[in-house]
C-alpha positions in Angstrom: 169.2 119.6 310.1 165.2 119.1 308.5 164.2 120.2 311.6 166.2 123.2 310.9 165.1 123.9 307.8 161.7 123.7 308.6 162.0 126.3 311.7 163.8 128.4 309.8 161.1 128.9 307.2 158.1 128.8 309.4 159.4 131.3 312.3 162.4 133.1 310.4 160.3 133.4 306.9 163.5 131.9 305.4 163.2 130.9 301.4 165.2 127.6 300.5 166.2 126.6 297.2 164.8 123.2 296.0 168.4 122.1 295.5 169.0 122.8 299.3 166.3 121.0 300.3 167.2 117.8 298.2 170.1 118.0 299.5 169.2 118.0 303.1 166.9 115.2 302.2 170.7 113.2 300.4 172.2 114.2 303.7 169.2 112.5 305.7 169.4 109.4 304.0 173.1 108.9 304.7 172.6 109.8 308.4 169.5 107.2 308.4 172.0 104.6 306.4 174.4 105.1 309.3 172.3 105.2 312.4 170.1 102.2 310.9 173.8 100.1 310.7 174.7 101.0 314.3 170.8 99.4 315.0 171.3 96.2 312.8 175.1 95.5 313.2 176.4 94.1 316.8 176.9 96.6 319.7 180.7 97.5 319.9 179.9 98.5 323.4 179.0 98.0 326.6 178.2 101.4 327.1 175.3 101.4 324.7 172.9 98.3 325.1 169.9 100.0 323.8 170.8 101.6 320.5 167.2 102.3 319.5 166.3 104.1 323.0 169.0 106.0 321.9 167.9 107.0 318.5 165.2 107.8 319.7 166.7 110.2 322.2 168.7 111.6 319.5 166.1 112.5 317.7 164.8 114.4 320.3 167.8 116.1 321.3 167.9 117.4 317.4 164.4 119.4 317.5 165.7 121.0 320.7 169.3 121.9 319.0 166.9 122.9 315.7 165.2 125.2 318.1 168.4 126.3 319.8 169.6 127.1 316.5 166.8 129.0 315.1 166.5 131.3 317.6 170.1 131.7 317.7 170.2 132.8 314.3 167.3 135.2 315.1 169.2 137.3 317.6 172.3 137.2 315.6 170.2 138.6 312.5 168.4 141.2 314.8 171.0 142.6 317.3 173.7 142.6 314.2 176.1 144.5 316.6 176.7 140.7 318.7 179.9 139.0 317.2 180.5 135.4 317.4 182.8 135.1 320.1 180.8 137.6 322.2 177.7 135.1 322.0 179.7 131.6 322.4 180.8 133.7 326.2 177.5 134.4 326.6 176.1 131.1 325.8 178.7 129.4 328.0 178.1 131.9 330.7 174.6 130.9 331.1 175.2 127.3 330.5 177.4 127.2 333.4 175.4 129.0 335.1 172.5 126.5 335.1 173.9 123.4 334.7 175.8 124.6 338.3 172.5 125.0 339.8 170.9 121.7 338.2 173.7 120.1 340.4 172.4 121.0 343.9 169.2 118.9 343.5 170.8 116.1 341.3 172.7 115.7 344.2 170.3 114.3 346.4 168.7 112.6 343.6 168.9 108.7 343.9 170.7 107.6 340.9 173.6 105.5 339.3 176.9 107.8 340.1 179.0 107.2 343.4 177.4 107.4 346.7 173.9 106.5 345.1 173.7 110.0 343.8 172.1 111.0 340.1 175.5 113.5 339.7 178.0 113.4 342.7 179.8 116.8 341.8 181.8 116.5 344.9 183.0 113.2 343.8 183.8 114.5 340.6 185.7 117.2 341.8 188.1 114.8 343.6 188.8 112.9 340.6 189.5 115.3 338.4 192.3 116.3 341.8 193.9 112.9 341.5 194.5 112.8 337.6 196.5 115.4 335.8 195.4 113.7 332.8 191.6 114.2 333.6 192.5 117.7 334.0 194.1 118.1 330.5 191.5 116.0 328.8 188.7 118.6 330.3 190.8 121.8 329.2 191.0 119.8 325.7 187.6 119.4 325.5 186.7 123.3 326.9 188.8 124.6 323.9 187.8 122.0 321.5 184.0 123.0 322.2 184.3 126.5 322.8 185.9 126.8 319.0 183.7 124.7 317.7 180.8 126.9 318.8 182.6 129.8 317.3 182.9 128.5 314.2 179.2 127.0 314.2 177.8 130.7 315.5 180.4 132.3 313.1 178.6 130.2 310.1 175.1 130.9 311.3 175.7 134.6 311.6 177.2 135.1 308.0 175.1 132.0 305.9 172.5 130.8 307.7 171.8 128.0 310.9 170.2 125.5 308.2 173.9 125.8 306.5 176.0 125.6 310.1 173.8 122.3 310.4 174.6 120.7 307.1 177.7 121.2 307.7 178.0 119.7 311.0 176.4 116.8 310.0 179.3 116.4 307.6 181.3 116.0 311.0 180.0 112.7 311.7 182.6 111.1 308.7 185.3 113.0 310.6 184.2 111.2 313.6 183.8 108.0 312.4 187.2 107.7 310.2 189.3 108.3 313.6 187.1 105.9 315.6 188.0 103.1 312.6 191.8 104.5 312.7 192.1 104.2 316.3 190.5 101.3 316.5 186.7 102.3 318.7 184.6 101.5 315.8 184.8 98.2 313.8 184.0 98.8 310.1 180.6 98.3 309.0 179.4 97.8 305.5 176.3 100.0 305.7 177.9 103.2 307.3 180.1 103.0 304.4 177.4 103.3 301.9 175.6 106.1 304.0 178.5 108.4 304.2 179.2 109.4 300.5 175.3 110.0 300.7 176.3 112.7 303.5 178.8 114.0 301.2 176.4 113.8 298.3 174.0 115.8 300.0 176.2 118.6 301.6 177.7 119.2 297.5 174.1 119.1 296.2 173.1 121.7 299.0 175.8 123.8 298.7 175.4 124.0 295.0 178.5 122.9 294.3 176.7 119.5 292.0 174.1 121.0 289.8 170.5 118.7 289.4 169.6 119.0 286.1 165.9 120.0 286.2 166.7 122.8 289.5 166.6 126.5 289.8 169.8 128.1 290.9 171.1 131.4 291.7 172.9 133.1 288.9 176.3 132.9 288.4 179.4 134.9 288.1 179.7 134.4 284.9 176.4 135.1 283.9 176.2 137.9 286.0 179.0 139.8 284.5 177.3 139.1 281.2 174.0 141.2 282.4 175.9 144.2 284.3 175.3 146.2 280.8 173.8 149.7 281.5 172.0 149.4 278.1 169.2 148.1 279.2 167.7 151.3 281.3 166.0 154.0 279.2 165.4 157.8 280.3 163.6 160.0 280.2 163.8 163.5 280.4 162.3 164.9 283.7 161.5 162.0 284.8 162.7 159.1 287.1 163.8 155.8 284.9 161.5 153.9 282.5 162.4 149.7 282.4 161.4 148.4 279.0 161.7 144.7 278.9 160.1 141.9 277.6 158.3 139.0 280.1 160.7 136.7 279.0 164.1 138.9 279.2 163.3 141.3 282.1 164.9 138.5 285.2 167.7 138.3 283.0 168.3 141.8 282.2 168.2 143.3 285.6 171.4 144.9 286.8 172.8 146.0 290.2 172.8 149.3 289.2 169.2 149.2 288.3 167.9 148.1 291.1 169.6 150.7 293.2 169.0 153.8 291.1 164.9 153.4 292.0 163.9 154.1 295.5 161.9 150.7 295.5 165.0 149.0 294.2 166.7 150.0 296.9 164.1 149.7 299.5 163.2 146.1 298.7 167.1 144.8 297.9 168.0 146.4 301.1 165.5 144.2 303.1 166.2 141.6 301.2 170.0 142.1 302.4 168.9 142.9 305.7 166.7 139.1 306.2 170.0 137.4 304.3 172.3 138.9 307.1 174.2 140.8 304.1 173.2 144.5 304.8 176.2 146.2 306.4 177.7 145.8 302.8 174.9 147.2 301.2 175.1 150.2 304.3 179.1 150.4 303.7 178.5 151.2 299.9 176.0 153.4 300.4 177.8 155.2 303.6 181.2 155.5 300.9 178.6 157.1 298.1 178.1 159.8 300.8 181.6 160.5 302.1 182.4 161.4 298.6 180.3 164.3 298.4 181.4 165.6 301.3 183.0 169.4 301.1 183.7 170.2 304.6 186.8 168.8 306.1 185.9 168.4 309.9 183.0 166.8 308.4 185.0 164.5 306.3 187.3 163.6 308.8 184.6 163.0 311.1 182.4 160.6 309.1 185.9 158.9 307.6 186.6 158.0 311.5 182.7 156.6 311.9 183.3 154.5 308.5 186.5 152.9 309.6 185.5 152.3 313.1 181.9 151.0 312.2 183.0 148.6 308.8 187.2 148.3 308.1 188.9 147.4 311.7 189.1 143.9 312.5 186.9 144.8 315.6 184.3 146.5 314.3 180.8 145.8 315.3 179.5 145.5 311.1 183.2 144.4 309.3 183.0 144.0 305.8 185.3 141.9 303.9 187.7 143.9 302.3 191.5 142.7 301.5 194.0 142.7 304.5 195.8 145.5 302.5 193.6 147.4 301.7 191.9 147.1 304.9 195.3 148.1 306.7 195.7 151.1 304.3 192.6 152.4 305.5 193.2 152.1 308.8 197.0 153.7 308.2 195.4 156.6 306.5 192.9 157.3 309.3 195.9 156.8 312.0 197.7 159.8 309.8 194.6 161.9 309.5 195.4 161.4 305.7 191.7 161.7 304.4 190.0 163.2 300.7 186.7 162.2 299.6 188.4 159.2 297.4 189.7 157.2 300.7 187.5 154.8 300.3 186.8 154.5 296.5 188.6 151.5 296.1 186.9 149.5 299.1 183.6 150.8 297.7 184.1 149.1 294.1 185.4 145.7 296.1 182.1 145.4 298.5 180.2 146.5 294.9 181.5 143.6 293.1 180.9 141.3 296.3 177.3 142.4 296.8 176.8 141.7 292.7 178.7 138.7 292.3 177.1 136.8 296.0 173.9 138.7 297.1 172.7 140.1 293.9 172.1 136.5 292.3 169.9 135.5 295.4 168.1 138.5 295.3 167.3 137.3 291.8 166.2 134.1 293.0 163.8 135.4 295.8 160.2 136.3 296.3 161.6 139.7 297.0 162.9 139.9 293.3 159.4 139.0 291.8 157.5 141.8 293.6 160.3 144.3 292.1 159.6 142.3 288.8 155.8 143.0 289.1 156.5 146.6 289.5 158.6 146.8 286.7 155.6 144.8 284.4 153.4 148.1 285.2 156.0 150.5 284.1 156.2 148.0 281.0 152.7 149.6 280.4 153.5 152.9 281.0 152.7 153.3 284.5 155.0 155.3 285.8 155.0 155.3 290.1 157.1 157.8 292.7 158.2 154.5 293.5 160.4 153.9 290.5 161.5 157.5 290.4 165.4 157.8 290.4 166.6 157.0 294.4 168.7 160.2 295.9 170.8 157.0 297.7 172.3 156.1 294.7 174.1 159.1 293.9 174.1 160.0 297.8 174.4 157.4 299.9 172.5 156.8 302.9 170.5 159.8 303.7 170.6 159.2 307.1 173.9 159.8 309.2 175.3 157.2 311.4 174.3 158.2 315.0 177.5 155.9 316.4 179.7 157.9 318.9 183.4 157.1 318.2 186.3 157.1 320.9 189.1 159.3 319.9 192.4 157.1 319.2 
């Protein structure tokens, strides 16, 4: 999980909160708490007469599944068209793959398996023949792992692999609460203590305990309290003029302000784009286009590349949007029942997601100072093409989608 953390600043340019990083640090101390009691307290098995070789293994193991993850979250964030199951096949493909190949040579390796082998695959394959309950508990344990990678992907493609990792640390209490139920673990007074600190830590992280003291993103709340349109000032001719104070400009920025100016837009679009968030923010914009539409082969055409590319439950950049509503769309497409306010209604829900979940981290990031420090110059009356009004707000996105639909 820290090694996570760290990869994913250093190589994916990530920016984490200082309450996520305290609470990585919590969730580090109750894994310590609980690996140091299984070091201390008396071996509960056979099977494991080295517990600190084993740490240290683990340890290992975790900077290669940091790295595994990081990377994983890269091609997810880069090739945004891969969906979570289509990369656990993938993954699994290859896996296979190689580990079927590493069993040629392991088996002419001298090692500790039947027949003085390192892996006897052979062997294997004629035990799993002679026990139907080997074979179930290996389909159990396909299914069990191959959903548990979708999930984990799943997480890492919408939040983040440090996240998907915090999480799955969380697992370990799962774990260790059926071992004690089923009678594999005997209790131990440490791993109690270290737990709620695993808890602790995933709450803090998550932001669901506030530390006093901390910067957090801005809430619903008090973002519906700064959504007033009062604080942009026109001018005549000219693109829009921001007039805040040092101390109430963060506060006083809106949505809507940001995407009315082209640098707005520009920078909370990349901003969307490294935060995994942008086919909203390209579904809103796409919707601000349709409307404006006057030709009705057009329309119909472009209300077909919307639905297929953001609303179906297969397409390649979904956007949440209400199983209703999302199956209205889809009924209304089927019927060729189309106007230029089909998708209104979507467009104000993925509006009020973008403002109530991405908007507050956009306030929270280095992204959101630079805009800020543009904004200070206009404060002196310096006014730049690159606060001038942005044609995508009243437009859309100015460039069509170059996605070829099959009819039906």
């Amino acid at each position: 999980m820290i090694f996570t953390g760290i990869f994913s600043v250093i190589f994916l340019k990530r920016k984490l909160g200082a309450h996520q990083w305290l609470g990585m640090v919590v969730v580090l101390v109750g894994l310590t708490l609980v690996g140091v009691s299984s070091v201390m307290g008396p071996s509960s098995s056979s099977n494991a007469p080295n517990p600190v070789g084993g740490v240290i293994v683990i340890v290992i193991a975790q900077i290669v599944q940091a790295t595994q993850m990081v990377v994983e979250e890269k091609f997810l964030t880069k090739y945004e068209g891969i969906q979570p199951m289509q990369a656990v096949g993938w993954e699994g493909f290859w896996g296979f793959l190689v580990l079927s190949t590493l069993l040629v040579p392991m088996y002419w390796i001298p090692g500790p398996s039947t027949g003085n082998k390192l892996e006897n695959a052979p062997d294997a394959f004629v035990q799993i023949g002679n026990s139907h309950t080997l074979v179930l508990a290996i389909l159990g344990n396909i299914v069990s792992i191959g959903f548990f990678n979708f999930f984990g992907v799943t997480v890492t493609r919408r939040i983040s692999a440090t996240t998907r990792m915090v999480l799955d640390s969380v697992r370990t209490l799962v774990i260790w609460v059926f071992s004690l139920m089923i009678g594999w673990q005997k209790f131990q007074f440490m791993q109690a203590i270290g737990f709620p600190f695993l808890v602790l830590g995933m709450f803090i992280y998550n932001g669901s305990i506030k530390v006093p003291g901390l910067k957090y993103p801005e809430s619903k709340k008090t973002a519906n309290s700064n959504r007033g349109e009062g604080d942009v000032e026109t001018k005549e001719g000219d693109g829009l003029y921001y007039r805040y104070s040092d101390s109430e400009r963060e506060h006083n920025v809106s949505l809507q302000e940001v995407l009315h100016t082209n640098i707005g837009f520009e920078m909370f679009s990349k901003f969307c784009t490294e935060e995994r968030d942008r086919e909203n923010l390209k579904f809103w914009a796409a919707c601000r286009r349709f409307s404006r539409i006057q030709d009705d082969a057009l329309m119909v055409q472009e209300a077909r590349i919307i639905t297929e590319t953001y609303v179906r439950r297969s397409a390649v950049n979904q956007v949440n949007l209400p199983a209703k509503l999302r199956r209205g769309l889809e009924e209304r497409m089927e019927a060729g029942d189309v106007d230029p306010g089909m998708f209104e209604e979507a467009q104000e829900c993925i509006y009020e997601l973008i403002r109530e979940d991405v908007f507050p981290r956009f306030k929270s990031s280095s992204t959101f100072d630079e805009y800020l420090e543009i904004l200070a110059e206009s404060n002196n009356g310096t006014q730049t093409d690159e606060l001038k009004e942005n044609p995508s707000f009243h437009q859309g996105i100015t460039t069509a989608v170059t996605l070829r639909v099959t009819p039906g």
